[in-house]
DSSP file (Angstrom, degrees, kcal/mol; ACC not computed):
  #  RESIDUE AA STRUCTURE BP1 BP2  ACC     N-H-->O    O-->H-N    N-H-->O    O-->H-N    TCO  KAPPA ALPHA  PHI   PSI    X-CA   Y-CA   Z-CA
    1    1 A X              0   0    0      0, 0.0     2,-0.9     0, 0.0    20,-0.8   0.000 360.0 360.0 360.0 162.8  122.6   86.5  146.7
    2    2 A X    >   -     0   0    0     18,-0.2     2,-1.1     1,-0.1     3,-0.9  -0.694 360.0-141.6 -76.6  93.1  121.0   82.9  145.8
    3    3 A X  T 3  S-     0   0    0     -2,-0.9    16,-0.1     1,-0.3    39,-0.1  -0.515  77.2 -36.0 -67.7  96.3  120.7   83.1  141.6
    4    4 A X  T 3  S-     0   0    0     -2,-1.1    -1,-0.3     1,-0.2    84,-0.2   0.934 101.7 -72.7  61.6  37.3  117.4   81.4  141.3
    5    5 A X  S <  S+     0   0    0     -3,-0.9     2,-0.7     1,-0.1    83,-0.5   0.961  81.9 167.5  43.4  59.0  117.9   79.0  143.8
    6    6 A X  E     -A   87   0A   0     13,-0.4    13,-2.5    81,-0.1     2,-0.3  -0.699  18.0-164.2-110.7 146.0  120.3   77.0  141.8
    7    7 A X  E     -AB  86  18A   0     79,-2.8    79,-1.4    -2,-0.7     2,-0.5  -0.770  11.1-140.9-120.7 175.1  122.4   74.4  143.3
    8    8 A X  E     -AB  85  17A   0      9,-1.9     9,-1.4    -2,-0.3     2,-0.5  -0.934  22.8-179.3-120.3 116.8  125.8   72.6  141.9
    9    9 A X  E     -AB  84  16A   0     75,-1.9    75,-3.6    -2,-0.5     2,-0.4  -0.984  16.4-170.3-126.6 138.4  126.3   68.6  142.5
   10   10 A X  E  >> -AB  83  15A   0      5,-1.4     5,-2.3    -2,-0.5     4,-1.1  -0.989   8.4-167.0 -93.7 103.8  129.3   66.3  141.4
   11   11 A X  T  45S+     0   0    0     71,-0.5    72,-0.1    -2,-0.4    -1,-0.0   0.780  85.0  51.6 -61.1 -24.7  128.2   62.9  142.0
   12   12 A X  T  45S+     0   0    0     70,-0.5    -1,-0.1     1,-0.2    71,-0.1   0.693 120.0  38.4 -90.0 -12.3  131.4   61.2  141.7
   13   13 A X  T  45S-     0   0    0     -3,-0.2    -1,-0.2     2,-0.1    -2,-0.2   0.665 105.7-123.5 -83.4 -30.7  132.8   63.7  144.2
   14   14 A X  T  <5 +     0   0    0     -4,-1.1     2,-0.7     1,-0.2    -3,-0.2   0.883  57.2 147.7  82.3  42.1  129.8   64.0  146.6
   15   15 A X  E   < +B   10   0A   0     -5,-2.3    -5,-1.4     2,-0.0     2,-0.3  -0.931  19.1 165.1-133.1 126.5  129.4   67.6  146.3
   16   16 A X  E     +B    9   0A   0     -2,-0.7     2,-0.4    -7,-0.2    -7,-0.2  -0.838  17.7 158.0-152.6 122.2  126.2   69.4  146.6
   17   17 A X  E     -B    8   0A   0     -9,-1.4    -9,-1.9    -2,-0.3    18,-0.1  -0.960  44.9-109.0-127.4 121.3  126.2   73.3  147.1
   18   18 A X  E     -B    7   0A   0     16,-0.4     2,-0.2    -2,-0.4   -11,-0.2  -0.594  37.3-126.0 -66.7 146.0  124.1   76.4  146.7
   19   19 A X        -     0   0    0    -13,-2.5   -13,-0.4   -16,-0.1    18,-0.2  -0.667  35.4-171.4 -83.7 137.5  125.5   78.9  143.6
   20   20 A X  E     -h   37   0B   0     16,-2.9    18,-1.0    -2,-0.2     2,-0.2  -0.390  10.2-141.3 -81.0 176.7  126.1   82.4  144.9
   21   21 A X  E     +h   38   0B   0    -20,-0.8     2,-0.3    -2,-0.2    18,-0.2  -0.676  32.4 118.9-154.5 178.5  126.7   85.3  143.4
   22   22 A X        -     0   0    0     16,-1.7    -2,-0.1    -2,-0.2     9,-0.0  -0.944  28.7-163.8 177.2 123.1  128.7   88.2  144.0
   23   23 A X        +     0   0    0     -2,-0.3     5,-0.1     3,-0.0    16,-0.1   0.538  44.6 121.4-126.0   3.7  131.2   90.1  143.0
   24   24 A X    >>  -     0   0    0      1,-0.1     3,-1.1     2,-0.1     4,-1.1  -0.304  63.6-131.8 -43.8 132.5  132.4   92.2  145.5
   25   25 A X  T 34 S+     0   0    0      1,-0.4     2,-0.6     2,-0.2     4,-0.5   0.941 107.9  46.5 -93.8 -45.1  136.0   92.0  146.4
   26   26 A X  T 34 S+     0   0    0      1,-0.2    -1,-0.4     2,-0.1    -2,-0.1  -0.311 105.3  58.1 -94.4  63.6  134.4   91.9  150.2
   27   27 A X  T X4 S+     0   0    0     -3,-1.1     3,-1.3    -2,-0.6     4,-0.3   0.174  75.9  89.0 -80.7 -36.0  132.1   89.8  149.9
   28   28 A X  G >X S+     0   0    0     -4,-1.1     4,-2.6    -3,-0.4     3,-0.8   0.709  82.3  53.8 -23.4 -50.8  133.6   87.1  148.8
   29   29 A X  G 34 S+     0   0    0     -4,-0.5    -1,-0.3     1,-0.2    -3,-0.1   0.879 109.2  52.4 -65.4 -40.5  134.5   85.3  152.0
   30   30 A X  G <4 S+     0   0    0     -3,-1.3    -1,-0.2     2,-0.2    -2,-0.2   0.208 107.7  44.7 -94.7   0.2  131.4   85.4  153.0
   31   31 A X  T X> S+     0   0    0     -3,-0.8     3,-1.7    -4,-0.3     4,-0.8   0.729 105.2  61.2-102.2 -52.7  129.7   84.0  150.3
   32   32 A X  T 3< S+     0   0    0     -4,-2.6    24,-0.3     1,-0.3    -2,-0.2   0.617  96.7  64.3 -28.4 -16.9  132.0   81.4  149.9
   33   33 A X  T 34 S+     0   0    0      1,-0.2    34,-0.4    -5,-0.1    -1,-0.3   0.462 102.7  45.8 -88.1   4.1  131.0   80.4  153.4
   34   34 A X  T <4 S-     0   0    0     -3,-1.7   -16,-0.4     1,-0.5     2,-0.3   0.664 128.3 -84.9-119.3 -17.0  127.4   79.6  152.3
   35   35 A X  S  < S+     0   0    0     -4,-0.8    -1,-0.5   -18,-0.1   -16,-0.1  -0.802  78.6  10.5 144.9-169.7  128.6   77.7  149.3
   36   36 A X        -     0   0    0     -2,-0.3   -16,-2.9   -18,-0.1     2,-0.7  -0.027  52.5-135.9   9.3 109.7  129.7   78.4  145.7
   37   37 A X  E     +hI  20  54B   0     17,-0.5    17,-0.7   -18,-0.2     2,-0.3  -0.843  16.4 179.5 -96.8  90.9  130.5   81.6  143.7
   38   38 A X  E     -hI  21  53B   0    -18,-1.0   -16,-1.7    -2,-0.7    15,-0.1  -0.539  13.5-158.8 -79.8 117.1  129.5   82.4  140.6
   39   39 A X  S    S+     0   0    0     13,-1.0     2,-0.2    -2,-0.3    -1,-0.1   0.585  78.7  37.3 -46.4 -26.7  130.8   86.0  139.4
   40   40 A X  S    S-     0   0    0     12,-0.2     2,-0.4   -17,-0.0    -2,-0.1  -0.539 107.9 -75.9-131.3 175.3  128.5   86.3  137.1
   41   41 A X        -     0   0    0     -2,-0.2    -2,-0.1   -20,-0.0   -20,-0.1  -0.816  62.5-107.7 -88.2 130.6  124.6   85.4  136.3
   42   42 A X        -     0   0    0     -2,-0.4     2,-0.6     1,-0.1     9,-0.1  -0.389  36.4-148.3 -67.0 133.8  124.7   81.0  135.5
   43   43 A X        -     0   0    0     75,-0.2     8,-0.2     4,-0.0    -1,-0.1  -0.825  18.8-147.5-100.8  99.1  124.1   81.4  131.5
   44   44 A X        -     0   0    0     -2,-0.6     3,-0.4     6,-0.1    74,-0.1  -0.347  20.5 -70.2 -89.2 162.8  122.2   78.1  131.0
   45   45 A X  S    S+     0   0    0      1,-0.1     2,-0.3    72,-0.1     3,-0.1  -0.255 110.7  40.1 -63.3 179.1  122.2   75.7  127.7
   46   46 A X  S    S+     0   0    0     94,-0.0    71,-0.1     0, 0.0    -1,-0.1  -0.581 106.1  77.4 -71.9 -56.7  121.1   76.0  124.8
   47   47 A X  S    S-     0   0    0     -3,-0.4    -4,-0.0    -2,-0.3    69,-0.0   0.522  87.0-117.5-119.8 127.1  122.3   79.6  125.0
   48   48 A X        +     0   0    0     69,-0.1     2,-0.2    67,-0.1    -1,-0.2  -0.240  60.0 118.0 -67.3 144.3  126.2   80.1  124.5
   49   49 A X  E     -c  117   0A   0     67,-1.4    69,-2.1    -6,-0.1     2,-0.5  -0.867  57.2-121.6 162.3 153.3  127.9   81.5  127.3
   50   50 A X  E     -c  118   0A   0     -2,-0.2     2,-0.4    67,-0.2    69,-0.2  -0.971  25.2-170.0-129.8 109.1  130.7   80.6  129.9
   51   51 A X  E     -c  119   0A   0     67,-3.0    69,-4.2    -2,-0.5     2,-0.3  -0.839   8.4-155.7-108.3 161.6  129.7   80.6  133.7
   52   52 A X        -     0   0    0     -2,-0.4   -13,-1.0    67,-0.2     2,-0.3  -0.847   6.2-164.6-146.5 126.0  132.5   80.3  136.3
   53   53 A X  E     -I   38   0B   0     67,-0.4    69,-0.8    -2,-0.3     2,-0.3  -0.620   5.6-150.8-116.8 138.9  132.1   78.9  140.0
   54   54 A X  E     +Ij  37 122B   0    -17,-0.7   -17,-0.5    -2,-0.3     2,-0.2  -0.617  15.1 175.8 -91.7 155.5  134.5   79.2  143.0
   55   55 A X        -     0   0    0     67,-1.3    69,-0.3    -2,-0.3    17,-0.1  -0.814  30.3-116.0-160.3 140.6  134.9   77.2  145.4
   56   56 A X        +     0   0    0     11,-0.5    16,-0.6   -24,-0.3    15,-0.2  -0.256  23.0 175.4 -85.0 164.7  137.0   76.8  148.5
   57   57 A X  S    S+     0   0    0      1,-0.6     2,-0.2    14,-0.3    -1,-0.2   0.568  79.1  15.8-117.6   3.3  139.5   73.4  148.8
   58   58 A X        +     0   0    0      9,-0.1    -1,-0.6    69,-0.0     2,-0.2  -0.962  67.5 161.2-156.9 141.1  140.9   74.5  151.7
   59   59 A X        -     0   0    0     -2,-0.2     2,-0.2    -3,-0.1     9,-0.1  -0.952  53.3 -76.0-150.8-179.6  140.3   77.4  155.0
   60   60 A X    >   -     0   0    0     -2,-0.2     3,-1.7     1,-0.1     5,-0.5  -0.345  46.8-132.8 -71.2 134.4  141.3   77.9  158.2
   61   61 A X  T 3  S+     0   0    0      1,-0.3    -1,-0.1    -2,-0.2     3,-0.1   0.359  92.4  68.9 -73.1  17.8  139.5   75.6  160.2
   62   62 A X  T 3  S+     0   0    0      1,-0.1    -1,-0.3     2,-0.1    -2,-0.1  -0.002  71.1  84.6-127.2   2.1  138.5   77.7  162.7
   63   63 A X  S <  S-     0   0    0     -3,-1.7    -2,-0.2     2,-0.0    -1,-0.1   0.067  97.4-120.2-101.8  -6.2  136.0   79.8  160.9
   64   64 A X        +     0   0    0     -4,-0.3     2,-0.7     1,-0.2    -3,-0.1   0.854  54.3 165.2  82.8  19.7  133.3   77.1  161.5
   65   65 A X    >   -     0   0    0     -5,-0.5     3,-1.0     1,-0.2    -1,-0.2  -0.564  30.5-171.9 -91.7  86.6  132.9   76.8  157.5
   66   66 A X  G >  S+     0   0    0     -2,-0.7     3,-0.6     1,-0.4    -1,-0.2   0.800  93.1  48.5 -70.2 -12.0  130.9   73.5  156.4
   67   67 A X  G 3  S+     0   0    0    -34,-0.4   -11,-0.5     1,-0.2    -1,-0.4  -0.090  74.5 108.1 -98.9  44.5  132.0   74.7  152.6
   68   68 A X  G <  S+     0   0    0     -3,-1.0    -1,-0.2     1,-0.2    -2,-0.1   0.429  91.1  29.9 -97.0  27.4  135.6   75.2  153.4
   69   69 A X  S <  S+     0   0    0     -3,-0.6     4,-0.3   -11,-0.1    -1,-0.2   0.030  76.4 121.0-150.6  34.7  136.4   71.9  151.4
   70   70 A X  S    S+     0   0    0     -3,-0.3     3,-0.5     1,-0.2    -2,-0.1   0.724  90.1  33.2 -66.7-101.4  133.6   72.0  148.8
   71   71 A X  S >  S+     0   0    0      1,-0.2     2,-4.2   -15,-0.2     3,-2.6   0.542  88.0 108.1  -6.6 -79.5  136.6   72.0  145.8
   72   72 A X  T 3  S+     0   0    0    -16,-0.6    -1,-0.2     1,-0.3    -2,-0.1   0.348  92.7  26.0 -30.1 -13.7  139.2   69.8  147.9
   73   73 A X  T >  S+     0   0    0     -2,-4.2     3,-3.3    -3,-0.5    -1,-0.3   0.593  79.2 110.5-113.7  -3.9  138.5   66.9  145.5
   74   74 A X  G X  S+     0   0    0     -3,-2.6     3,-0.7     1,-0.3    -2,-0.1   0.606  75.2  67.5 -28.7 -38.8  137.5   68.6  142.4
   75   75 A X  G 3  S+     0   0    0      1,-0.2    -1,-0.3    -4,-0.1    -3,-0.1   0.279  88.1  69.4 -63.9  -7.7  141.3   67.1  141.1
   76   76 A X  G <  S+     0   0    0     -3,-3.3    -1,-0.2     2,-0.1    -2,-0.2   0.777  80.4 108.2 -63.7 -50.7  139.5   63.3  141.5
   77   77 A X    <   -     0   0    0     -3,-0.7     2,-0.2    -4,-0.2     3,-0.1   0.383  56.3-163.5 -10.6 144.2  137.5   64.5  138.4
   78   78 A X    >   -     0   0    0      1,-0.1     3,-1.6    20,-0.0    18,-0.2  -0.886  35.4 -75.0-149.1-179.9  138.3   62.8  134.9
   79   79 A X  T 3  S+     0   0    0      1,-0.3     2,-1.3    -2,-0.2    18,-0.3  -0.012 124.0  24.5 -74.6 169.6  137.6   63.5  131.4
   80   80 A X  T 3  S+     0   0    0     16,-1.1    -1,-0.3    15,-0.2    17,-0.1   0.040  89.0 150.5 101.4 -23.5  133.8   62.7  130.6
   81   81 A X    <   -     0   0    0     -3,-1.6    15,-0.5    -2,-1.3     2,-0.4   0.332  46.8-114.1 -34.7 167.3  132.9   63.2  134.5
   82   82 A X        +     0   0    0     13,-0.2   -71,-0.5    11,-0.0   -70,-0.5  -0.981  34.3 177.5-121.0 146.8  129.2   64.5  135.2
   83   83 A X  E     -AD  10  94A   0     11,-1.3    11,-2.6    -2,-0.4     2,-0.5  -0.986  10.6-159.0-141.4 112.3  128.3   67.9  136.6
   84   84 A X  E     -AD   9  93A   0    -75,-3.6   -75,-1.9    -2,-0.3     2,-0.5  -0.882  14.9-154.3-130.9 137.1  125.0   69.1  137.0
   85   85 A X  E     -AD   8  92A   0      7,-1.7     7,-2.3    -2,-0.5     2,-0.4  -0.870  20.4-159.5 -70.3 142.8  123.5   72.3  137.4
   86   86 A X  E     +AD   7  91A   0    -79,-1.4   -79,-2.8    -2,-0.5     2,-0.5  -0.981  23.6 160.3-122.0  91.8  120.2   72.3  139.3
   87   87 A X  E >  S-AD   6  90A   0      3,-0.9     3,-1.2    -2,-0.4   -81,-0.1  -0.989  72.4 -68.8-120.9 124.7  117.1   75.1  139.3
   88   88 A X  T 3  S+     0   0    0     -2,-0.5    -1,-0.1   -83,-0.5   -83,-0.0   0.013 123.8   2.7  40.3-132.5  113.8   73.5  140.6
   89   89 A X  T 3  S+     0   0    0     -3,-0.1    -1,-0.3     2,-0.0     0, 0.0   0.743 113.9  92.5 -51.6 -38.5  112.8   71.0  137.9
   90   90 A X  E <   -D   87   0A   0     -3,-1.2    -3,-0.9     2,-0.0     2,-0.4  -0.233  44.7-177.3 -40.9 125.9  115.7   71.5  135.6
   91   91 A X  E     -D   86   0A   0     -5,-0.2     2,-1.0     2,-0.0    -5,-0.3  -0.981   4.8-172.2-122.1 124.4  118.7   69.6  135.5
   92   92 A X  E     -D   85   0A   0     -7,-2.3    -7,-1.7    -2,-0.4     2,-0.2  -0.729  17.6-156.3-123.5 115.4  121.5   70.8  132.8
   93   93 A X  E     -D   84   0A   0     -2,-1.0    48,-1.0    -9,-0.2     2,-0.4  -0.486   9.7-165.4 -79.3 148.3  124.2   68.5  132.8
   94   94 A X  E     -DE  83 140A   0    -11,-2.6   -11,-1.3    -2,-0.2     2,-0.6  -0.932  11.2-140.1-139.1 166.9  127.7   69.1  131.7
   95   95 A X  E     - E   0 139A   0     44,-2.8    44,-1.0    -2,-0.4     2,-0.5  -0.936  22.3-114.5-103.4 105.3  130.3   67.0  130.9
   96   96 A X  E     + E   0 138A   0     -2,-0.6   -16,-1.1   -15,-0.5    42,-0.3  -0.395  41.8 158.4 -19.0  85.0  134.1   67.4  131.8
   97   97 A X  E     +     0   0A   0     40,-0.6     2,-0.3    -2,-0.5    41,-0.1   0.459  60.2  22.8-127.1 -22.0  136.0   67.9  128.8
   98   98 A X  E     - E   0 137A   0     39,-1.1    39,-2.5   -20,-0.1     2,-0.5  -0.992  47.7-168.2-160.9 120.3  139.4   69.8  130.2
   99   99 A X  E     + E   0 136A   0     -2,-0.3     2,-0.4    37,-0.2    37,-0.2  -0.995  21.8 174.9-123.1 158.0  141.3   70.1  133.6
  100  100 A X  E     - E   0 135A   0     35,-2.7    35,-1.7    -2,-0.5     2,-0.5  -0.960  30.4-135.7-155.2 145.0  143.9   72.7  133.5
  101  101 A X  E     - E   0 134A   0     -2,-0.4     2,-0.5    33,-0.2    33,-0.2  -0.548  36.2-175.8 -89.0 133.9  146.3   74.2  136.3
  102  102 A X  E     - E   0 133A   0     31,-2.6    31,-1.0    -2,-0.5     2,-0.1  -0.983  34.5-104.2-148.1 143.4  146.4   78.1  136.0
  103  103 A X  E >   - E   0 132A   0     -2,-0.5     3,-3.2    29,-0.2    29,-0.2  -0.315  52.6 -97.1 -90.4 150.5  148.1   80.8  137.6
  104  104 A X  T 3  S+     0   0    0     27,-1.4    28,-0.1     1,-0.4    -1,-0.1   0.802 115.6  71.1 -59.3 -46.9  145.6   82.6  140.2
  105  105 A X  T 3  S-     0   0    0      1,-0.2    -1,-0.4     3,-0.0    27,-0.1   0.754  91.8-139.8 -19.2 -46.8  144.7   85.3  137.6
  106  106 A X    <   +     0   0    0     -3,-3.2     3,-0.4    27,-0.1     5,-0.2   0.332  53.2 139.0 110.7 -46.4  142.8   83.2  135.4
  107  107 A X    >>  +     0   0    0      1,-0.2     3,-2.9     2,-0.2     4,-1.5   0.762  65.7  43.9 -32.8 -75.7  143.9   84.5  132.4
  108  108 A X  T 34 S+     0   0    0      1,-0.3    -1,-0.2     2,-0.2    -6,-0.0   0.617 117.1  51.7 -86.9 -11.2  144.4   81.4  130.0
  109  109 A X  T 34 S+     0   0    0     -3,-0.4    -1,-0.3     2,-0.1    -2,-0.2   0.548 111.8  40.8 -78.6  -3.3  141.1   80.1  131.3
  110  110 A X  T <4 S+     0   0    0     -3,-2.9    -2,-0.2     1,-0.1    -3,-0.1   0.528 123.0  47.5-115.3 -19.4  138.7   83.6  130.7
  111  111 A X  S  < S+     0   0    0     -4,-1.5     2,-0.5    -5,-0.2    -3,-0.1   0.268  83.1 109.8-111.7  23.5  140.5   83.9  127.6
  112  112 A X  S    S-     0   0    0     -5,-0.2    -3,-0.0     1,-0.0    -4,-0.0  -0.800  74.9-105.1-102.5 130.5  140.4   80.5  126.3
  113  113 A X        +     0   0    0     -2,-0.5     2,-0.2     1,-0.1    -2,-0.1  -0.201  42.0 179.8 -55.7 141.1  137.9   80.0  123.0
  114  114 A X        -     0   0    0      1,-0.1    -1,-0.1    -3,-0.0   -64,-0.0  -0.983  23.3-163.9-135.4 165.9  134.8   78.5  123.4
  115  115 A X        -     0   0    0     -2,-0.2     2,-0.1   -66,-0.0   -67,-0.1   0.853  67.3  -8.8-107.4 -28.7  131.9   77.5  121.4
  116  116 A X  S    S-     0   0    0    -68,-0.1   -67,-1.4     1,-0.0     2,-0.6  -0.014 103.2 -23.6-128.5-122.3  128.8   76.8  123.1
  117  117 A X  E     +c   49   0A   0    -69,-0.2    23,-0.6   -71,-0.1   -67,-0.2  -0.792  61.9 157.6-107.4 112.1  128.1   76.3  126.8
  118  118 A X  E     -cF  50 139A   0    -69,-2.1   -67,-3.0    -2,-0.6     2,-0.4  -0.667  29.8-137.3-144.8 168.2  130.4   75.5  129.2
  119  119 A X  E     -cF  51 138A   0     19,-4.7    19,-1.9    -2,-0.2     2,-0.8  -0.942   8.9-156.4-134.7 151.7  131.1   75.6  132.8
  120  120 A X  E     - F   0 137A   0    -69,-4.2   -67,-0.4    -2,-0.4    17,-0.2  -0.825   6.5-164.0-141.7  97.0  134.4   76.4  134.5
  121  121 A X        +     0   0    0     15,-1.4    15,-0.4    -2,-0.8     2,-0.3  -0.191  21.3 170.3 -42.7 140.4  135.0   75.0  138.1
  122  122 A X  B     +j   54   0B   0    -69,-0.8   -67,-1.3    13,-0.2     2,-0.3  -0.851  13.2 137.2-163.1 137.9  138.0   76.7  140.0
  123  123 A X  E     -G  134   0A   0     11,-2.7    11,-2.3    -2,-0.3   -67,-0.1  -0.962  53.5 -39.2-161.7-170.9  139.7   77.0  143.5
  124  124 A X  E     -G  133   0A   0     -2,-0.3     3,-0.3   -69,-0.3     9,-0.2  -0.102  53.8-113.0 -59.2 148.1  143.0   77.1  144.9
  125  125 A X  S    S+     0   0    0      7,-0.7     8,-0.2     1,-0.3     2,-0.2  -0.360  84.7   8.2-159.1 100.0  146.0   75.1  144.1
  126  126 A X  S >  S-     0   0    0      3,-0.4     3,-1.4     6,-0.2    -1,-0.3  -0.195 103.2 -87.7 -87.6 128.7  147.4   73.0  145.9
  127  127 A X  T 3  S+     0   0    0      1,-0.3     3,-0.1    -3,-0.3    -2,-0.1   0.234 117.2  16.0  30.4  85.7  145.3   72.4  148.7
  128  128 A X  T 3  S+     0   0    0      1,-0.7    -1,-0.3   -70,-0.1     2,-0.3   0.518 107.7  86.3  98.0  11.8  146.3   74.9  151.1
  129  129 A X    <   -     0   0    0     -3,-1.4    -1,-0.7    -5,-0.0    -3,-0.4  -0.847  58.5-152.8-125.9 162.1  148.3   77.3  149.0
  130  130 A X  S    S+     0   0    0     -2,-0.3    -3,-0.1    -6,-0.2    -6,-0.0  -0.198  72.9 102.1-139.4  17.9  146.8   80.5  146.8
  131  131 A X  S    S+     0   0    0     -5,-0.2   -27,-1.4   -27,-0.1     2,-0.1   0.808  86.0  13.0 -68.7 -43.2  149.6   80.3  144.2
  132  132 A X  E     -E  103   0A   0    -29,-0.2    -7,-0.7   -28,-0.1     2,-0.2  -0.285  64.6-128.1-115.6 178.9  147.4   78.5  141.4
  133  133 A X  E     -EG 102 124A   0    -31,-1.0   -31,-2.6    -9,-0.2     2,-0.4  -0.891   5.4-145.5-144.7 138.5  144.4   77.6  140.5
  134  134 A X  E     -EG 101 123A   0    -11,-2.3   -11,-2.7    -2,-0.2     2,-0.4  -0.889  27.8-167.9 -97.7 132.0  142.7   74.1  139.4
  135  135 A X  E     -E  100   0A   0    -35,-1.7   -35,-2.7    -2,-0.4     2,-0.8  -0.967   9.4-161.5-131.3 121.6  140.0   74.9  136.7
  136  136 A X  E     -E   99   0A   0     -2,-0.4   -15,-1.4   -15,-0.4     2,-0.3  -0.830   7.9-162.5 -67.1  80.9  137.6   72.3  135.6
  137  137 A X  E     +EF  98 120A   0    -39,-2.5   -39,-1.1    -2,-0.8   -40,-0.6  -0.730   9.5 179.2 -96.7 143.2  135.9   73.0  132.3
  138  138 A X  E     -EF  96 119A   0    -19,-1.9   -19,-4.7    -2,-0.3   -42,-0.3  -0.964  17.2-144.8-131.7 125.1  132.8   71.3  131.3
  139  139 A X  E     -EF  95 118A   0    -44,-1.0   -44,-2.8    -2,-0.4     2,-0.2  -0.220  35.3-101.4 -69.0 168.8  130.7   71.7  128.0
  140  140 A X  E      E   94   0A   0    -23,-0.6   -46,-0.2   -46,-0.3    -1,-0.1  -0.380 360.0 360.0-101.3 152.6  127.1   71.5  128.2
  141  141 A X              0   0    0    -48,-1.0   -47,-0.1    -2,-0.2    -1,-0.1   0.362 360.0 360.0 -99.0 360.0  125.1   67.8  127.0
């Protein structure tokens, strides 16, 4: 389902998506097709908390999916980038702070300290392989 109508844009990328979420292992595909996937409920600033959004960078093209390439430039990204969450009036901007290449688990990214509010971009990687993952972190302004 749509949490709070919230959407995710990268300006420098061009990317503007509705957040799902879901965590059902079959569901997945099918949320991904509608736009973004958040595991979790977005935890917005001030309030400490880590959300983390999927996205695809690559699918078979033949599944008719306009978000099968939302992520496919997410690796353009640089230190200091802007990232914004969106609900109605609200904008909570985050900054890019971290990009880091991570084995499809996850691990050193769910278990990696943080202090305040941050958000942590992810999809496959490379671009057309499911070996990796590229994860985006961005702290909160």
């Amino acid at each position: 389902f749509v949490q709070g109508n919230l959407t995710l844009q990268i300006p420098k990328i061009q990317v503007s998506a509705p957040i799902l979420v879901g965590s059902k292992k079959e569901e997945v595909d099918q949320l991904l097709s509608q736009g973004a996937l958040s595991l979790g409920p977005y935890t917005p600033p001030p309030k400490k908390g880590r959300t983390l959004i999927f996205g695809h960078s690559s699918d078979y093209p033949w599944k008719g999916n306009i978000y099968s390439t939302l992520f496919s430039n997410l690796s353009k990204l640089a230190i200091g980038d802007s990232i914004l969450i969106v609900r109605g009036k609200d904008h909570f901007e985050y900054r890019v702070r971290e990009m880091l290449i991570s084995d499809r688990d996850l691990a050193p990214v769910l278990s990696s300290q943080w202090a305040g509010n941050e958000l942590v971009l992810s999809t496959c990687y490379p671009i057309g392989l499911f070996t990796k993952r590229l994860n985006v972190i961005a702290s909160a302004l």
